[in-house]
N, C-alpha and C positions, 0 to 999 in steps of 0.2 A: 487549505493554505493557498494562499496566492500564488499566481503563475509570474514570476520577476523573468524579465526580459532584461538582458544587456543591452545600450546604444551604443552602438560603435561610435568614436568620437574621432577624427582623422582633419588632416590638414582640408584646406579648402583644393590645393593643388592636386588631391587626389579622390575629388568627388567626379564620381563621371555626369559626362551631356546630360541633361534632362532631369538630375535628381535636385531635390530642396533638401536643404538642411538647415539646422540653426545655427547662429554664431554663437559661440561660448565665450570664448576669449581671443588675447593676441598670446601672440608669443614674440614680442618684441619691447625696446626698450620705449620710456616714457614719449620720448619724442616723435616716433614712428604712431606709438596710440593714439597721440593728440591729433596727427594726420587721419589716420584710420578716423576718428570720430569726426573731425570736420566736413569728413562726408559723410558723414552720417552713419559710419556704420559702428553700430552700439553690440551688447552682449544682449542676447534673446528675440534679433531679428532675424528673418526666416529670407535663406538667399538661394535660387535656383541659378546651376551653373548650364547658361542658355548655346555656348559653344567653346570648343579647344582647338586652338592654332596648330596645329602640325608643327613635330619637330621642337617640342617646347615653348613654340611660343605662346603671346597670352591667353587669359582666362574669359572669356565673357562673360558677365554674370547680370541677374535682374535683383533688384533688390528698390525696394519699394516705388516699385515700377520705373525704373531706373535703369538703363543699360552702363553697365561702369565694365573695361578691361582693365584687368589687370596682369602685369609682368606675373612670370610663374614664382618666382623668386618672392612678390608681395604677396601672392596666395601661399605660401608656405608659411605666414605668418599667422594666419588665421586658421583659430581651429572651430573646428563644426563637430555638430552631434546630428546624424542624422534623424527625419522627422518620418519618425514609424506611422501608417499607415491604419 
């Protein structure tokens, strides 16, 4: 019998420094996705969170080699699956 592993699936606001994860989905309305995908960021693209502002501030992230911050408040938007190893 197979060995089934869980991914853990968690907001992007709460990936720490250093780790890659995928984008699954948003968790926000129509209008906000349409933003979300203008830059590009679609469901099944692979985002490493490259630094965290102290005190809540923004997100840093690389995404198809792309430095984009983001408010912590936009990264709660986005959910991620982390990419097991």
């Amino acid at each position: 019998m197979p060995l089934m592993t869980k991914t853990l699936e968690l907001t992007l606001d709460l990936v720490a420094k250093g780790k890659k994860v995928k984008l699954l989905s948003f968790n926000a309305d129509s209008l906000m996705c349409a933003e979300f995908s203008s830059l590009g960021f679609l469901p099944g693209d692979e985002i490493e969170v490259v630094e965290r502002a102290p005190f809540g501030g923004p997100i840093s992230i690389n995404h198809r080699n792309q430095l984009f911050a983001l408010r912590k408040e936009l990264a709660k938007l986005i959910i991620t699956q982390e990419i097991s190893l």
